[in-house]
SELUMDREN-111580 format. One line per field, with one value per residue (C-alpha): x, y, z; residue number from 0; residue in one letter. Coordinates in Angstrom, 3 decimals. Layout:
c1	[X	...]
c2	[Y	...]
c3	[Z	...]
resi	[NUM	...]
resn	[a	...]
This chain:
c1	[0.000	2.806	4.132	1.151	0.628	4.343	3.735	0.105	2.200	5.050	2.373	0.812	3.847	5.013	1.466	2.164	4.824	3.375	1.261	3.403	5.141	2.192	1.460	5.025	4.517	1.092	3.185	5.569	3.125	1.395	4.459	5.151	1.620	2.472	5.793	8.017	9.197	12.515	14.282	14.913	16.805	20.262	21.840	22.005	23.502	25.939	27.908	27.667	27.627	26.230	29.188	31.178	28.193	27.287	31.105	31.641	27.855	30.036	31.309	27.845	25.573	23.060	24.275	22.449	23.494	22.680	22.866	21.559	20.880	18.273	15.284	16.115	13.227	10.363	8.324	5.801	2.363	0.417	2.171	5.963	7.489	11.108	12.980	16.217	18.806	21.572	24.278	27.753	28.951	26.330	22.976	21.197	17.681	15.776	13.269	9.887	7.149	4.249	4.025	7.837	7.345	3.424	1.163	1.098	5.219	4.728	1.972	4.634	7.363	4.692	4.009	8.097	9.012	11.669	14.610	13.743	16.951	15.929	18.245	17.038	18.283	17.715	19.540	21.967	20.040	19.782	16.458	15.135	16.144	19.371	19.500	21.318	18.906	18.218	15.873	14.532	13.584	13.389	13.666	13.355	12.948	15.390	15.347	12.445	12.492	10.563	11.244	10.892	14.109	15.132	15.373	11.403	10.466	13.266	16.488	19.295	21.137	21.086	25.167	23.952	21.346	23.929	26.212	24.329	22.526	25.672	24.088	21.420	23.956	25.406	22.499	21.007	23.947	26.636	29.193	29.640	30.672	33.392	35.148	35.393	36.484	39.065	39.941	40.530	42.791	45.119	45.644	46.530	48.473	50.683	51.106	52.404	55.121	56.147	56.327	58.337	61.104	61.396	59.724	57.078	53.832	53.523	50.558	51.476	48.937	45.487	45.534	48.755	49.248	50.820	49.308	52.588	53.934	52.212	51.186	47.422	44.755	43.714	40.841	41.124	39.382	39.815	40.961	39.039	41.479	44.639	42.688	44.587	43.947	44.435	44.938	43.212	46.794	46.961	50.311	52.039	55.074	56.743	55.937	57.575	60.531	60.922	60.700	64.025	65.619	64.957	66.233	63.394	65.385	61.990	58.546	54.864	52.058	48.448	46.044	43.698	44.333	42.459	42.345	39.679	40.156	38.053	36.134	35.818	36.615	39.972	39.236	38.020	38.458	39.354	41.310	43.484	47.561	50.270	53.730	57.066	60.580	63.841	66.861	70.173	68.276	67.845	64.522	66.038	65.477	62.252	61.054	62.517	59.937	57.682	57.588	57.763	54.724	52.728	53.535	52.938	49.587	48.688	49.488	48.266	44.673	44.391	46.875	48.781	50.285	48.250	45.615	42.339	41.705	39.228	39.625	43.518	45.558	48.044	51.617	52.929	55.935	59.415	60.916	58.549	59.195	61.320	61.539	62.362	59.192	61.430	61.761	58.170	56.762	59.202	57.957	54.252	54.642	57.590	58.866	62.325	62.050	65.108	67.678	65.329	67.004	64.604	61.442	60.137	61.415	59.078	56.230	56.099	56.402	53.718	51.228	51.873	50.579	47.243	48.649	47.447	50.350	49.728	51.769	54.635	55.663	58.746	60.018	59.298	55.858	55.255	56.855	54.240	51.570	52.710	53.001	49.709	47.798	49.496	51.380	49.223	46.515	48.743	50.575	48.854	50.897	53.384	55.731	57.962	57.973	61.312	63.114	60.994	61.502	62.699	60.058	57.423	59.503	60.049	60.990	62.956	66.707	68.277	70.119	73.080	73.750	71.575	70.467	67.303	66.005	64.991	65.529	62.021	59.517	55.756	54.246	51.352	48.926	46.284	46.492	46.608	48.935	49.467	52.734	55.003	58.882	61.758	65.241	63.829	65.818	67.804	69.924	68.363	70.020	68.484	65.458	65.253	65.593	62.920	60.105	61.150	60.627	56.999	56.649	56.839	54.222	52.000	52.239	51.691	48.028	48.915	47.193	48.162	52.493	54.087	53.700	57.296	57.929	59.937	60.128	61.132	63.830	65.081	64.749	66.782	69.801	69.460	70.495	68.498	70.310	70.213	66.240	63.697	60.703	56.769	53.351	51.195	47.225	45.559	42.152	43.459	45.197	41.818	40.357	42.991	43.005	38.830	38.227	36.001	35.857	34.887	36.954	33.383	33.100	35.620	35.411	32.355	31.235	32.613	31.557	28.670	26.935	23.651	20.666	19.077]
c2	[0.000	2.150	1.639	2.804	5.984	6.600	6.554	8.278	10.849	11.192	11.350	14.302	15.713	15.176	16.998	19.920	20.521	20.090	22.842	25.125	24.858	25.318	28.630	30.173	29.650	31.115	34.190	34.461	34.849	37.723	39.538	38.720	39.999	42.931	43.568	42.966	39.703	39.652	37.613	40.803	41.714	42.611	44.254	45.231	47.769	46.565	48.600	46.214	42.667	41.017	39.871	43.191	45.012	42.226	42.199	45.737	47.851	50.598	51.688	50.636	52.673	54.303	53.884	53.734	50.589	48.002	44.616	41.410	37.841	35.458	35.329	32.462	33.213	35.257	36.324	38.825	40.330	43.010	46.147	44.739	42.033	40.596	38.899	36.708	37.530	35.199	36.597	35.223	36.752	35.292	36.199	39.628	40.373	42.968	45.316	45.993	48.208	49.103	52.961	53.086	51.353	52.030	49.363	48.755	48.167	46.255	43.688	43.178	41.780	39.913	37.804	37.224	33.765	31.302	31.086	34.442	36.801	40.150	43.494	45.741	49.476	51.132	51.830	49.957	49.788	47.727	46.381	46.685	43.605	44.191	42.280	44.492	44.877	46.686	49.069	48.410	51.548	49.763	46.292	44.415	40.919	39.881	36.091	34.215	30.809	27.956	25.345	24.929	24.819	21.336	22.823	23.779	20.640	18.363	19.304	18.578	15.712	12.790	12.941	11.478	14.379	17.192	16.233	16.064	19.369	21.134	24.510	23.904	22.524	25.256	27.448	25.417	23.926	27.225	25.589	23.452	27.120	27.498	24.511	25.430	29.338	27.614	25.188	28.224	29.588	26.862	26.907	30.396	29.860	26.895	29.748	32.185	29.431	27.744	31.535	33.109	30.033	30.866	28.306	29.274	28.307	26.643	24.610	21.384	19.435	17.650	15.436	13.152	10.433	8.415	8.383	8.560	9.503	7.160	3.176	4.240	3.502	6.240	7.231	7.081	9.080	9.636	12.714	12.627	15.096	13.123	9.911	8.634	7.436	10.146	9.813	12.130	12.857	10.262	12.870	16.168	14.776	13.896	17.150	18.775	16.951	18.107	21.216	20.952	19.694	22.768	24.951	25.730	25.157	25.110	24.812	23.290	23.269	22.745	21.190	18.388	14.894	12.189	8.042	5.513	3.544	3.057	5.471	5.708	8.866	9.321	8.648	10.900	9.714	13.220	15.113	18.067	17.659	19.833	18.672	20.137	20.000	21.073	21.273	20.388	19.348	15.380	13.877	14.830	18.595	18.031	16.192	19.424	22.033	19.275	20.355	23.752	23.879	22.154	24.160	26.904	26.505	25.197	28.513	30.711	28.836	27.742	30.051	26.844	23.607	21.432	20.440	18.189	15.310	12.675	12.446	13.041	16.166	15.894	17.972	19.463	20.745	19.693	16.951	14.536	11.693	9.521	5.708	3.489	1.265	-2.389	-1.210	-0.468	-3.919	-5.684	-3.533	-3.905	-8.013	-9.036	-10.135	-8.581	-8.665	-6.754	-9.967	-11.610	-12.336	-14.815	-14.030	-17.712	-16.904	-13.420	-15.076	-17.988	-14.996	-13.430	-16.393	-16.350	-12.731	-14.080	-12.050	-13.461	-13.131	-12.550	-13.395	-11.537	-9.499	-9.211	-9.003	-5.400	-5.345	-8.021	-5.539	-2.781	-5.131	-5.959	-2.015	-1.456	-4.037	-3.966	-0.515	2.436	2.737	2.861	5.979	9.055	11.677	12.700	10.146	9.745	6.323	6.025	3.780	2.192	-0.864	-0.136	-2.863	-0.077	3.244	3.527	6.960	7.208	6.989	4.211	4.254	4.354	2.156	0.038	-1.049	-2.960	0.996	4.178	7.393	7.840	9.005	9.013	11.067	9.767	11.235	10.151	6.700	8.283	9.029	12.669	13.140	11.001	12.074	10.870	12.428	11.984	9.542	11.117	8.432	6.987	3.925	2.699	4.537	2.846	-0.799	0.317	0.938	-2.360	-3.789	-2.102	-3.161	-6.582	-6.269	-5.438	-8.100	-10.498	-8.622	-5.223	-2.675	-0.371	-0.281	2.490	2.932	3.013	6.928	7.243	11.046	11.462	8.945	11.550	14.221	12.218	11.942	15.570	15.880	15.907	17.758	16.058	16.783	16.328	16.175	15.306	15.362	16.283	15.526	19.289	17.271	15.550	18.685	20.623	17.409	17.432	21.365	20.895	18.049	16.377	12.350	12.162	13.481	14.572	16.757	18.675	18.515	20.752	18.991	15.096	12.083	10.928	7.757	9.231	8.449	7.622]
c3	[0.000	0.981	-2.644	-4.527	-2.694	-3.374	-6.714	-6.377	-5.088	-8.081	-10.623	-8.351	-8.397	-11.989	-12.425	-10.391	-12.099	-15.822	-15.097	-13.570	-16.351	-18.962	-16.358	-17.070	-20.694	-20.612	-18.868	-22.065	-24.505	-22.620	-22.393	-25.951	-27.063	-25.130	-26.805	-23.691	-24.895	-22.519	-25.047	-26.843	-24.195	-25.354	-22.473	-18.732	-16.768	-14.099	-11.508	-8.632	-7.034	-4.076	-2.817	-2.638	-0.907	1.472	2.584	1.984	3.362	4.552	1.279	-0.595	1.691	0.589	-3.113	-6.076	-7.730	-10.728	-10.322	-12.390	-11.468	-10.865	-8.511	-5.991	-3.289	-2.885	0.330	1.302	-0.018	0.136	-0.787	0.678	-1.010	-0.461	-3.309	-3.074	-5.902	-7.241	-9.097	-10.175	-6.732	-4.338	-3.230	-2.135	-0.913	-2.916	-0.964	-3.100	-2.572	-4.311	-3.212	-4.428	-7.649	-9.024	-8.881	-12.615	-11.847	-8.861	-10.096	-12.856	-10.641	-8.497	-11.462	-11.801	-11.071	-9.420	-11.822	-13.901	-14.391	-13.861	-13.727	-10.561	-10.117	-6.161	-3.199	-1.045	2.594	5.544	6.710	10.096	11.266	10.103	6.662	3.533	1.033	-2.094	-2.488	-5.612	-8.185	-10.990	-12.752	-15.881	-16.960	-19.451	-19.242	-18.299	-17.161	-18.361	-16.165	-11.896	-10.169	-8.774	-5.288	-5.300	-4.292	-3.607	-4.209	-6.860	-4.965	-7.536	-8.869	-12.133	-12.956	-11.100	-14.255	-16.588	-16.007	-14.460	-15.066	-12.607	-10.341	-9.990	-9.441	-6.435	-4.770	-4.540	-3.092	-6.905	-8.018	-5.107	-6.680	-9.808	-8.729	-6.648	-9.735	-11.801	-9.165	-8.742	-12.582	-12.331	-9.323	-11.312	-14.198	-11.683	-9.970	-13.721	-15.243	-12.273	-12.461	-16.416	-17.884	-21.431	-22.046	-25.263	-26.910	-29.028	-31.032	-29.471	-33.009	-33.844	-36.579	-33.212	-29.775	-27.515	-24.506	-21.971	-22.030	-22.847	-25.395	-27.229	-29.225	-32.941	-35.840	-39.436	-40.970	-44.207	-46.667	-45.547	-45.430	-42.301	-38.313	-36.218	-32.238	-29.674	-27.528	-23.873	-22.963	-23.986	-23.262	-26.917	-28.357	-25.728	-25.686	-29.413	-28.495	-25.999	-28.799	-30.638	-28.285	-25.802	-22.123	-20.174	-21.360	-20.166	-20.734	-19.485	-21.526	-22.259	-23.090	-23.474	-22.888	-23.792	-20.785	-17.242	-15.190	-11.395	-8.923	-10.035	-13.737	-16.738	-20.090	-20.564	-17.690	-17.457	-17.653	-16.804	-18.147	-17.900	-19.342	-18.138	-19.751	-17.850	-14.461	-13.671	-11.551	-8.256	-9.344	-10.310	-7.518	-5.591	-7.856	-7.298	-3.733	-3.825	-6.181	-4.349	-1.104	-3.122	-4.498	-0.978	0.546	-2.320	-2.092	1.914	3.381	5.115	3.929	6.173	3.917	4.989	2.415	3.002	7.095	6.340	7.381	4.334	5.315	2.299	3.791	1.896	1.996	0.777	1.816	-1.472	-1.583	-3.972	-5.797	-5.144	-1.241	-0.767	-2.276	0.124	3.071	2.050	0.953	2.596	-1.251	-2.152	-6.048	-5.764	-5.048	-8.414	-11.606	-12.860	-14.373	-13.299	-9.482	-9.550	-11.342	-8.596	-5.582	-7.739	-7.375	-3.640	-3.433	-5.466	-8.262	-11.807	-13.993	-17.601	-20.605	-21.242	-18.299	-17.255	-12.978	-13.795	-14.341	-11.818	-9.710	-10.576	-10.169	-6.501	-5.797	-7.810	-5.055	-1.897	-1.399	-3.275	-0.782	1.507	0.945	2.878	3.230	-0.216	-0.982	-4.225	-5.400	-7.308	-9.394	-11.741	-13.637	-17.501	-18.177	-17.192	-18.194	-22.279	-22.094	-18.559	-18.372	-16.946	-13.270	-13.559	-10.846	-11.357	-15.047	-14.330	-13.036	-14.002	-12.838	-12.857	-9.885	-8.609	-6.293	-4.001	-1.700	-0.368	-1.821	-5.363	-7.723	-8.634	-10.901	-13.066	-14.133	-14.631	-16.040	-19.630	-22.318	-24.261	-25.959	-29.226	-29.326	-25.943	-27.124	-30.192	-28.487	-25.779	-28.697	-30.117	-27.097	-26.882	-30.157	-29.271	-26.002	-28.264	-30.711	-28.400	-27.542	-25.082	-26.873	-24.065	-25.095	-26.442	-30.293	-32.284	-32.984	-35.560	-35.682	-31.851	-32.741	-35.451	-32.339	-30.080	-32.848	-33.387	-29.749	-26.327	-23.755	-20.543	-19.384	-16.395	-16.960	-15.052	-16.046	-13.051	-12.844	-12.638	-11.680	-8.921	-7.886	-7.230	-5.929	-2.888	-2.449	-2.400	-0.334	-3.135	-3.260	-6.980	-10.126	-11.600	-8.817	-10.074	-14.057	-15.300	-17.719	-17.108	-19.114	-19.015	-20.963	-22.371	-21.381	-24.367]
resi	[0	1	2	3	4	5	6	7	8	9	10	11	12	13	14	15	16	17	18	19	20	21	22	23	24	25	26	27	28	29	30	31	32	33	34	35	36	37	38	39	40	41	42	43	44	45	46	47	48	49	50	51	52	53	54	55	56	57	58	59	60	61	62	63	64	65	66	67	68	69	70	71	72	73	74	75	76	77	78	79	80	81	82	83	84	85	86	87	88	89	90	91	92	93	94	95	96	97	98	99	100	101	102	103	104	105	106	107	108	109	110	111	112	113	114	115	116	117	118	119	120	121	122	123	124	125	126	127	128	129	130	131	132	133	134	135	136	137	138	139	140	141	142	143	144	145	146	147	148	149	150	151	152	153	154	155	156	157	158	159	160	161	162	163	164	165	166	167	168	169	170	171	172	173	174	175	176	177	178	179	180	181	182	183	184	185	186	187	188	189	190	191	192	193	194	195	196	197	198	199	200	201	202	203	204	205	206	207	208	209	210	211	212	213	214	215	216	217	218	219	220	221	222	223	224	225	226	227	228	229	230	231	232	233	234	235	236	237	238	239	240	241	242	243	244	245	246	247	248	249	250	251	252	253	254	255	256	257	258	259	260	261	262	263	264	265	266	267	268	269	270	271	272	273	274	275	276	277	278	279	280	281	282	283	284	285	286	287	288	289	290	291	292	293	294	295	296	297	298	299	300	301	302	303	304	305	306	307	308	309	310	311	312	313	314	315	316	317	318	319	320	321	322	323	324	325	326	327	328	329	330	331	332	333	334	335	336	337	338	339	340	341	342	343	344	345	346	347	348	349	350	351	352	353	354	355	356	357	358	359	360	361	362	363	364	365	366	367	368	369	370	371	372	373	374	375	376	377	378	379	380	381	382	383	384	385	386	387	388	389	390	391	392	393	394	395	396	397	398	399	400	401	402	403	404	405	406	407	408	409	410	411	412	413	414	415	416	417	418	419	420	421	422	423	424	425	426	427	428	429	430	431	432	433	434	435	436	437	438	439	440	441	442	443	444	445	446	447	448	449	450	451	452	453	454	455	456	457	458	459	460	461	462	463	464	465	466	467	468	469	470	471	472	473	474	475	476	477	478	479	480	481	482	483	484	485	486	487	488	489	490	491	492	493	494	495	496	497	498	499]
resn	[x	x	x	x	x	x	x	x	x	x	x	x	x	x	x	x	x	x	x	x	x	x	x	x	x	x	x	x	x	x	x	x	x	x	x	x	x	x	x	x	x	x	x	x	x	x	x	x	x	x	x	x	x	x	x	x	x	x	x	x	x	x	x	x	x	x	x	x	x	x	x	x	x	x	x	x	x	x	x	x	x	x	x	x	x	x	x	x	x	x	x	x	x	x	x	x	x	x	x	x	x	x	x	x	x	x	x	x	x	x	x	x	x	x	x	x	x	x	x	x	x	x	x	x	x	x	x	x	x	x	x	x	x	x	x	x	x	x	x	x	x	x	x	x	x	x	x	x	x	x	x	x	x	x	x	x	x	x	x	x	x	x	x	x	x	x	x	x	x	x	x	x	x	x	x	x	x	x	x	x	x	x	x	x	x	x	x	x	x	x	x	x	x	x	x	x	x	x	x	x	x	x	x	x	x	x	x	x	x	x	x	x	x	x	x	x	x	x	x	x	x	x	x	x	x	x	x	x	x	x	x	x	x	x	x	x	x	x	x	x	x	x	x	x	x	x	x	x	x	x	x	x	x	x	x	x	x	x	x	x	x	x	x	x	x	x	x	x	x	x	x	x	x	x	x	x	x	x	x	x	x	x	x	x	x	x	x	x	x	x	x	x	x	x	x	x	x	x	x	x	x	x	x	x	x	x	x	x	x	x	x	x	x	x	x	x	x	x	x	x	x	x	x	x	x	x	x	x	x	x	x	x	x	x	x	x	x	x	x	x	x	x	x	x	x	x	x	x	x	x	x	x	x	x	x	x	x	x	x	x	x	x	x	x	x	x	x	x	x	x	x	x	x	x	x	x	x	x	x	x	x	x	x	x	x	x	x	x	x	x	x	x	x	x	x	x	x	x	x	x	x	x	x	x	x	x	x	x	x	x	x	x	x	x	x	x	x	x	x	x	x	x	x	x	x	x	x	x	x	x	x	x	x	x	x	x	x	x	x	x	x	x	x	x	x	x	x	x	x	x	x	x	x	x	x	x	x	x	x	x	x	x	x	x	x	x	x	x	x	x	x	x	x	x	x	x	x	x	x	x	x	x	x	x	x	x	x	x	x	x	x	x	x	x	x	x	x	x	x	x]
């Protein structure tokens, strides 16, 4: 029983709302017949913002002022109405009275609606009870809206719906919009640091004839004219690189790339990247800017470099902490792949830690695997993973120490990666043999290896100086700095599979 009058009550409600909506569109064409369609609206005067004169009333006092934004409330009747006012700032209450306005004026705005945009002229007051107002002179209508606000009758809380209709998302729920203001700071904040140390902002292509850079599937299209694949970019990084080559002894830049792989809170098929390149510095340098950006952007947004994650207080303060991959398996499995020389002897340990081996890896990417499952989650506060296997590093130098590893690096917090360098490969013989080697992953069925560039080969004879380089995640940067679980919190418009 309970059930049906559930439902009774949906179709009610789905009701309601049908004609409410039939009612606003009765309320265009009567403007319309009346020649005050607000659609030809073109423009509206602005001088002010809620935000400045709610934080500011002193200066605003008693100001005449024009503001815009959207009704968000209304109270009152009779011949006093109030009116709640969203505009890209925040929210102000409008004052209205009938003796102030006419009553031909004042009906007008009584028949204004939730969701409407409006542009209101009057004077900056405060009420009797103390609440800064506007005293409104005069408005206009110059949007109307056809549809009832989510919040009305039960809110916007479904994440599915919030991203698909991100625009009312950010209307009803106003801390969405803090996010993304603070998202847009921290970009400008990374411009500031990577500008002040010398480095230029450059833009390489979003469409290659090879999808390189990182061990990723890519998305393909066709380029009709040339009649050839094309790749949507996974990485920045081999343009770059070219780039050094040329002559360029820093660059990065921030831009999109994309990867038709999985999606869960940390993953976008298309995310934000930044990537830099260095001329003449190795990894340890870059682990060292590493740090210093991120204590920088934590102090430029929060003011401190104590930063609350996910019922974590992550320290940013240098030095992270820096360990090497081989190390941290052993600590987290008790298995020291390190003393291995066999791939039989790692794939056995590997079946111990219930780790399904499949054809083709090496001790390396056993190695990864072991790190992927046991040690990740693990790592809280920021900690450079070092040393990768070459198995798992095509375009890292070797140690020199010790051939079987890279000079390579990942930093984790939180459980989650959130950069990737490595002093960058420079000689193109070892280059060469490390594409072959992809070359041959893929043969026997990875369709995530490294495709064979022939051109970056041609760069690398040219001459690479010696180079560090790192890609950092931008997304994953605002997620930390914003206390958001999800990466879709934090991408405006994220994928979504459509509905229909």
């Amino acid at each position: 029983m309970a059930q049906e009058e559930q439902e009774q009550n949906m179709i009610t409600e789905e009701q309601n709302l049908s004609e409410m909506i039939r009612v606003r569109y009765e309320k265009l064409d009567k403007l319309r017949s009346e020649g005050k369609d607000p659609y030809h609206i073109t423009h509206v005067d602005i001088d002010a913002y809620a935000a400045d004169i709610n934080a500011h009333f002193e200066d605003w006092e008693e100001k005449f002022v024009s503001l815009a934004g959207r009704i968000m409330a209304k109270r009152g009747q009779g011949k006093v109405a109030f009116y709640d006012m969203l505009d890209s700032t925040g929210r102000i209450q409008l004052f209205i009275r009938k003796d102030t306005l006419g009553e031909e004026a004042y009906e007008e705005i009584k028949s204004y609606d939730i969701g409407d945009i409006i542009g209101v002229k009057g004077e900056v007051f405060k009420t009797k009870m103390g609440q800064i107002s506007i005293r409104v002179q005069e408005t206009k209508l110059v949007s109307k809206s056809l549809k009832i606000l989510p919040e009305k009758f039960h809110g916007l809380k479904d994440p599915d719906l919030r991203y698909r209709q991100r625009y009312v998302d950010l209307i009803v729920n106003p801390e969405v919009k803090d996010v993304f203001l603070t998202r847009s700071k921290l970009i400008q904040s990374i411009r500031a640091f990577m500008d002040r140390r010398g480095f230029v902002e450059v833009e390489t292509p979003v469409l290659a004839t090879l999808a390189g850079g990182a061990n990723a599937r890519p998305f393909v299209t066709h380029h009709n004219t040339l009649d050839i694949a094309m790749y949507m970019r996974i990485a920045l990084e081999l343009p770059l690189k070219r780039l050094i080559v040329g002559g360029f002894d820093k660059v990065y830049e921030i831009g999109r790339v994309f990867r038709n792989e999985g999606m869960d809170a940390t993953h976008n098929p298309e995310f934000t990247m930044l990537e830099s390149y260095e001329a003449y510095v190795d990894y340890q340098a870059v682990m060292q800017m590493i740090e210093e950006l991120f204590a920088h952007v934590s102090k430029e947004l929060l003011g401190t470099q104590s930063v609350v994650y996910q019922d974590n207080t992550i320290e940013l303060q240098a030095p992270f902490a820096r360990t090497r991959m081989v190390d941290l398996v052993k600590q987290y499995t008790g298995v020291n792949f390190d003393e291995m020389t066999e791939t039989a002897h790692a794939v056995q340990a590997a079946k111990q830690l219930n780790i399904e081996v499949k054809e083709g890896w090496g001790i390396g990417k056993i190695i990864e695997e072991a790190f992927d499952v046991y040690v990740e989650a693990n790592l809280i506060q920021p900690t450079f993973v070092t040393h990768h296997p070459v198995e798992i590093s095509p375009l890292a130098k070797k140690d020199a120490q010790d051939q079987r590893y890279t000079e390579r690096f990942e930093l984790f917090i939180g459980g989650k990666e959130y950069a990737n360098g490595f002093s960058e490969l420079n000689d193109p013989v070892d280059q060469r043999e490390r594409f072959l080697a992809q070359m041959a992953k893929k043969e026997q069925g990875d369709d995530e290896t490294h495709p064979f560039d022939k051109d970056f080969i041609n760069a690398l004879e040219i001459g690479l100086p010696p180079t560090g380089g790192v890609g950092i995640g931008i997304d994953r940067m605002v997620m930390l700095f914003t206390n958001q679980h999800s990466i879709r919190d934090v991408i405006l418009f994220p994928t979504m599979k459509p509905t229909d």
